[in-house]
C-alpha positions in Angstrom: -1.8 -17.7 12.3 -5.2 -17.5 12.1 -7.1 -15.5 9.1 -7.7 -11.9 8.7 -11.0 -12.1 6.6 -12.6 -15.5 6.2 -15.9 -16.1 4.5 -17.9 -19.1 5.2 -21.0 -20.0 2.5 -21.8 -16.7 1.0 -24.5 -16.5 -1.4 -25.8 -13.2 -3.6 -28.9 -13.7 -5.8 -30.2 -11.0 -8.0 -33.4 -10.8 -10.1 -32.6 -11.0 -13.6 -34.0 -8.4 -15.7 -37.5 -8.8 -17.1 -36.6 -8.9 -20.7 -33.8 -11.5 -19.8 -36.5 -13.7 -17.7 -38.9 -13.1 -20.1 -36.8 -14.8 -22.6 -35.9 -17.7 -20.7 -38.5 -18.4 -18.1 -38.9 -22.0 -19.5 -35.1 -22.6 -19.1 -34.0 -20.7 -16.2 -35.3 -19.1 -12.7 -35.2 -15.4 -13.2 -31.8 -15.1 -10.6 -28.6 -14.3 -11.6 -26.4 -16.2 -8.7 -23.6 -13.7 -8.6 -21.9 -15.6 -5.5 -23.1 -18.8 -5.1 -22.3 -20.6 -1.6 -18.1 -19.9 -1.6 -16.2 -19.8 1.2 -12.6 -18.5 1.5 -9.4 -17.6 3.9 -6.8 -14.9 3.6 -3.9 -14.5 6.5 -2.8 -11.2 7.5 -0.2 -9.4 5.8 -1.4 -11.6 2.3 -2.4 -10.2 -1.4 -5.1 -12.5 -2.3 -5.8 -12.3 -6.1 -10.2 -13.3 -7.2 -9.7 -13.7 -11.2 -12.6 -14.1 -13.9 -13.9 -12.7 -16.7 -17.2 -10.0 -16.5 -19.9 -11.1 -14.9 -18.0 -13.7 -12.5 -19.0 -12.6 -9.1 -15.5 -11.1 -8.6 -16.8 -7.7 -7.4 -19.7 -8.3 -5.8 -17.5 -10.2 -3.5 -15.8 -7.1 -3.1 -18.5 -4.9 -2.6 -20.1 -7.8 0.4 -16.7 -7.5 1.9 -17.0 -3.8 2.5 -20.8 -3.6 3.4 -21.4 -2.0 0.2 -24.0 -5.1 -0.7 -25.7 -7.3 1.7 -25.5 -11.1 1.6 -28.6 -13.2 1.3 -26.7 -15.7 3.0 -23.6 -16.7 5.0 -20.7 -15.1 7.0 -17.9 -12.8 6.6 -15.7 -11.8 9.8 -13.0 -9.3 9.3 -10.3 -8.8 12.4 -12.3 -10.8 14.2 -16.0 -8.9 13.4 -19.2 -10.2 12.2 -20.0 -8.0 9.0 -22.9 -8.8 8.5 -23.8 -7.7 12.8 -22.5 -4.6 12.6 -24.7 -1.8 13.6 -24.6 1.9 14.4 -20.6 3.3 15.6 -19.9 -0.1 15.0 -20.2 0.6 11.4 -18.0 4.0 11.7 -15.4 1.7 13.1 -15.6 -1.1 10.9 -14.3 1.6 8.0 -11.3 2.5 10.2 -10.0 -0.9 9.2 -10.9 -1.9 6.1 -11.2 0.5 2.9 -11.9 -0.1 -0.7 -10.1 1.3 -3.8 -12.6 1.4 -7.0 -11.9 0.8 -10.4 -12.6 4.1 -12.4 -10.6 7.2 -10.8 -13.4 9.5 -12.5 -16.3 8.8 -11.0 -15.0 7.5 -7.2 -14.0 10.9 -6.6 -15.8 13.8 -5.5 -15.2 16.3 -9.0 -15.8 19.6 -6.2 -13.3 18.3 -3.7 -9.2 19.6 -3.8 -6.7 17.1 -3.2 -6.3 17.6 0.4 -10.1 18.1 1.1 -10.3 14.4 -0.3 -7.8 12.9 2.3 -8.6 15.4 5.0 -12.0 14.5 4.6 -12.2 10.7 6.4 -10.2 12.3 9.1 -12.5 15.1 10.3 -15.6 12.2 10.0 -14.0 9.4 11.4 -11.9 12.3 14.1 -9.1 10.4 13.7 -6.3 13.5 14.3 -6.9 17.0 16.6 -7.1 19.7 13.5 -4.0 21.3 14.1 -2.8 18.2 12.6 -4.6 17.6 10.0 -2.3 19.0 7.2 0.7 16.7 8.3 -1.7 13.5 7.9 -2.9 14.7 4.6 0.3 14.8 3.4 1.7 11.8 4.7 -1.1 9.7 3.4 -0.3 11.3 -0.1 3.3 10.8 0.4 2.4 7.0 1.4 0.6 6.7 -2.0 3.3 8.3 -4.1 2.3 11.9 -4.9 5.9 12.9 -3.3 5.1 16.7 -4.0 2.5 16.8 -1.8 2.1 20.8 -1.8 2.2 21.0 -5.6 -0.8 18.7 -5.6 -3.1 19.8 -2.5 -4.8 22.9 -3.9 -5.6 20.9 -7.2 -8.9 19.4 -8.4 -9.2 16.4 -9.9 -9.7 17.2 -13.7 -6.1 18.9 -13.5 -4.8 15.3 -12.5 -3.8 12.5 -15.1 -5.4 8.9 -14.5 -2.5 7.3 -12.7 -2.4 10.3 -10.2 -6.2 10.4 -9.7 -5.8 6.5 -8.9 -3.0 7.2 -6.1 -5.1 10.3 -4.9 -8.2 7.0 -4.2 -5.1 5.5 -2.7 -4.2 8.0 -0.6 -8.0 8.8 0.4 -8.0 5.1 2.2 -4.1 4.6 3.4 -5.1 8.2 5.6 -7.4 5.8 7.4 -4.3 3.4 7.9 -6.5 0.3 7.5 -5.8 -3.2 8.2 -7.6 -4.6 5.2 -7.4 -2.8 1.5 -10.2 -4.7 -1.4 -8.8 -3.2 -4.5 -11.4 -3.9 -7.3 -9.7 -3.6 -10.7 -7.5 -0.5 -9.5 -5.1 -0.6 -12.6 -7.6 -1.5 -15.6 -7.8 1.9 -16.4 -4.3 2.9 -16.9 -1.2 2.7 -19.3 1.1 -0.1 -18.3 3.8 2.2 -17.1 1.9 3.9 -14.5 0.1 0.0 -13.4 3.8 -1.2 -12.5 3.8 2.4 -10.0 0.5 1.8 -8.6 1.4 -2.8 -8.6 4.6 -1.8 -6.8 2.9 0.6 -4.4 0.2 -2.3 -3.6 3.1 -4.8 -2.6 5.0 -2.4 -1.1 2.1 -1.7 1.7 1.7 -5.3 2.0 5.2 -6.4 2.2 6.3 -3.2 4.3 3.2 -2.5 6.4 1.6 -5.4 6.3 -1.3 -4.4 4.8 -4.1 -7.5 3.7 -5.3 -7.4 0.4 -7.8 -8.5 -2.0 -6.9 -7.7 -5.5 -9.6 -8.0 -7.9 -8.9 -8.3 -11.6 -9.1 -10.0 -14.8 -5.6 -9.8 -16.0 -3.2 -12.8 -15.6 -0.4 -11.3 -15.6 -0.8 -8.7 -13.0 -1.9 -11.0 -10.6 0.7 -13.3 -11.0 3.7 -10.3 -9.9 1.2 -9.4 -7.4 -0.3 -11.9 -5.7 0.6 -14.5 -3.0 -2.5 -16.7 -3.5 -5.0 -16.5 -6.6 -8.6 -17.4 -6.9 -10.9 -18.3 -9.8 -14.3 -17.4 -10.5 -16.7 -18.6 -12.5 -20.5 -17.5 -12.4 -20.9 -17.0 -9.0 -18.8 -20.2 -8.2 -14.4 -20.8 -7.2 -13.2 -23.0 -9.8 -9.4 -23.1 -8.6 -7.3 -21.7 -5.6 -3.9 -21.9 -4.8 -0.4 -20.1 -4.9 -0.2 -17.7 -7.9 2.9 -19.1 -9.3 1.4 -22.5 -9.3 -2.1 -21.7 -10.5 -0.6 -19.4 -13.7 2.2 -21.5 -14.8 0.2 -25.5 -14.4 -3.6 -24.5 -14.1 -5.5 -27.3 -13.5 -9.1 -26.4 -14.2 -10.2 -26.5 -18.2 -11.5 -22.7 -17.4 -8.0 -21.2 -16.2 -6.4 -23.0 -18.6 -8.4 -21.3 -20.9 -7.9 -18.1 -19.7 -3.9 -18.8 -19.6 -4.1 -20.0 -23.6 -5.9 -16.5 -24.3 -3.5 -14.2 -22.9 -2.7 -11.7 -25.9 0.9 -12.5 -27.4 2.4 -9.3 -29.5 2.6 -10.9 -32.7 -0.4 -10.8 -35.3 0.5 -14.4 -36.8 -0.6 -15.9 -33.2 -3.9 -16.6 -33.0 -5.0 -16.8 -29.4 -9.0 -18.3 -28.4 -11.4 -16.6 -27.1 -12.6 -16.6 -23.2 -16.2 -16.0 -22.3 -19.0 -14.6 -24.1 -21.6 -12.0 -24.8 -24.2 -14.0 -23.1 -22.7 -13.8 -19.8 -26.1 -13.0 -17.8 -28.0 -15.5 -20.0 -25.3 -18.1 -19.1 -25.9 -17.0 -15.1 -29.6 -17.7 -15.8 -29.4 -20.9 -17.0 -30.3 -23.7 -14.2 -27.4 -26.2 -14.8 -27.6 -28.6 -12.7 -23.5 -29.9 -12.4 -20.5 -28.1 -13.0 -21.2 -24.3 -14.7 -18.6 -24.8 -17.2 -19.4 -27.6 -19.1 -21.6 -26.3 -21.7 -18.1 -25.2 -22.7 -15.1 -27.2 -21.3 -13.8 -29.5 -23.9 -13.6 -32.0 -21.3 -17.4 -32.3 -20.3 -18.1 -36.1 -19.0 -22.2 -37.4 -18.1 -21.1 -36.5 -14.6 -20.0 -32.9 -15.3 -24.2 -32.0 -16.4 -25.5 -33.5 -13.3 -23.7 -33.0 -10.3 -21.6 -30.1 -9.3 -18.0 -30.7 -8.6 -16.4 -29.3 -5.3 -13.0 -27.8 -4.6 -10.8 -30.7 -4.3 -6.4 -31.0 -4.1 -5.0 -31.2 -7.2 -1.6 -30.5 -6.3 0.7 -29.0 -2.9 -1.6 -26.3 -1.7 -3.7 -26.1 -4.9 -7.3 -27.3 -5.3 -9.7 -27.4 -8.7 -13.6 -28.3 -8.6 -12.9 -30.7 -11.9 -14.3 -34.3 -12.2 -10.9 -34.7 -14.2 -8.9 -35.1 -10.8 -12.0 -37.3 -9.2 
């Protein structure tokens, strides 16, 4: 089957700040690499997990993927489109098919907009429905996204909605496109854990019952694991480890997932659990290291690891690491 969305060597450079390249201009070049040369596949119908800490790349990807950012380099070809080609009702089109949930509920949604004028909204631009039918595909898209009264919620503005509903209104906003590709960037950080399993369950449910693509974006283990069918990891700009979620979370093979596995937070106070990343996260972008970007912190680093960069390699039955440690 062949891929929904792949990406073949995409690169995003930004200039650091000046106080930052101040600082370090005998050290560093004054670019933060935020996607440095990866290249990845996901089939139709799959939930793709990209996992890092802050800082990693993870949503920048996100935002290249939906022409939000542009690349400085390489490809990305959706349903069989050249992103980065697109041009004028090409562009309209390219939205039809591939929509984006953000992270905070608050600020991705217009604060003067009712319920239904947020749905009904893509369908008058994009003239996707004649008007007379405008109210049925407002409420099925908010039915879709599990705000089952729709006409208790319609006339409403988003301040008199709690976080989880604001989230499924986003939701419902890009299913009443019925899109082909949905890049969910962090959609659950925000909320209580009981309304992430609604808003986890709805995800899989599109994908598993639609058959829906998605790339779920997030930083929590866990969450990817029940989601996802294949997981990625990030690190400064670079992928570190791919393969199937189950095998990635339960034997991770890279000394960076491993250390993010080891930190997961256990409820009991008399487990102490280590610490993942830092607070220097654009200073470590800055830094020009020459070989793997983790080895001014692995507890593995070899001579080889500071001066040449490791590529993705197998490690296991569909499961690859860029580690010297499985040379």
């Amino acid at each position: 089957m062949s891929p929904i969305i792949k990406v073949l060597n995409l690169k995003k450079y930004f200039k650091a700040k000046t106080d930052i390249a101040g600082l370090l201009a005998r050290k560093a070049s004054p670019v933060i690499k935020a996607v440095d040369d990866i290249s990845f596949e996901i089939a139709p119908g799959e939930i793709m997990g990209l996992v890092g800490e802050s800082g990693s790349g993870k949503s920048t990807i996100a935002r290249l993927l939906t022409r939000l950012e542009r690349p400085d380099a390489g490809e990305i070809w959706i349903d069989g489109l050249n992103v980065n080609e697109l041009a004028g009702r090409y562009v309209k089109e390219f939205y039809r098919h591939v929509q984006m949930i953000f992270q905070d509920p608050y600020e991705s949604i217009n604060p003067r907009f009712r319920v239904y004028d947020t749905v009904a909204e893509p369908v008058k631009v994009q003239g996707l429905a004649p008007k007379s039918r405008h109210s049925d595909v407002v409420h099925r898209a908010l039915d879709r996204a599990g705000l089952k009264k729709e006409n208790e919620y319609i006339h409403k503005f988003p301040h008199e909605l709690s976080g989880g509903e604001r989230q499924r209104l986003s939701i419902a906003r890009a299913l009443v496109m019925e899109p082909k590709v949905l890049i969910a960037d962090e959609p659950v950080s925000m909320l209580d854990v009981s309304i992430k399993a609604g808003i986890l369950n709805l995800l899989k449910r599109l994908s598993r019952t639609d058959g829906m693509t998605i790339l779920y974006v997030s930083h929590d283990l866990s969450t990817v694991k029940y989601l996802c069918d294949q997981i990625i990891i990030m690190y400064l700009g670079k992928f570190v480890e791919i393969g199937r979620a189950e095998d990635v979370i339960d034997h991770p093979k890279h000394p960076y997932t491993q250390a993010l596995k080891a930190a997961i937070p256990i409820p009991d106070p008399a487990v102490h659990r280590p610490r993942v990343g830092s607070d220097n996260i654009y200073e470590k972008s800055l830094l020009a290291i020459k070989g793997c970007r983790y080895s001014n912190e692995c507890p593995h680093t070899m001579d080889i690891c500071r001066s040449r960069e490791p590529k993705l390699r197998k490690v296991g039955p569909g499961q690859t690491a860029a580690c010297y440690l499985y040379k």
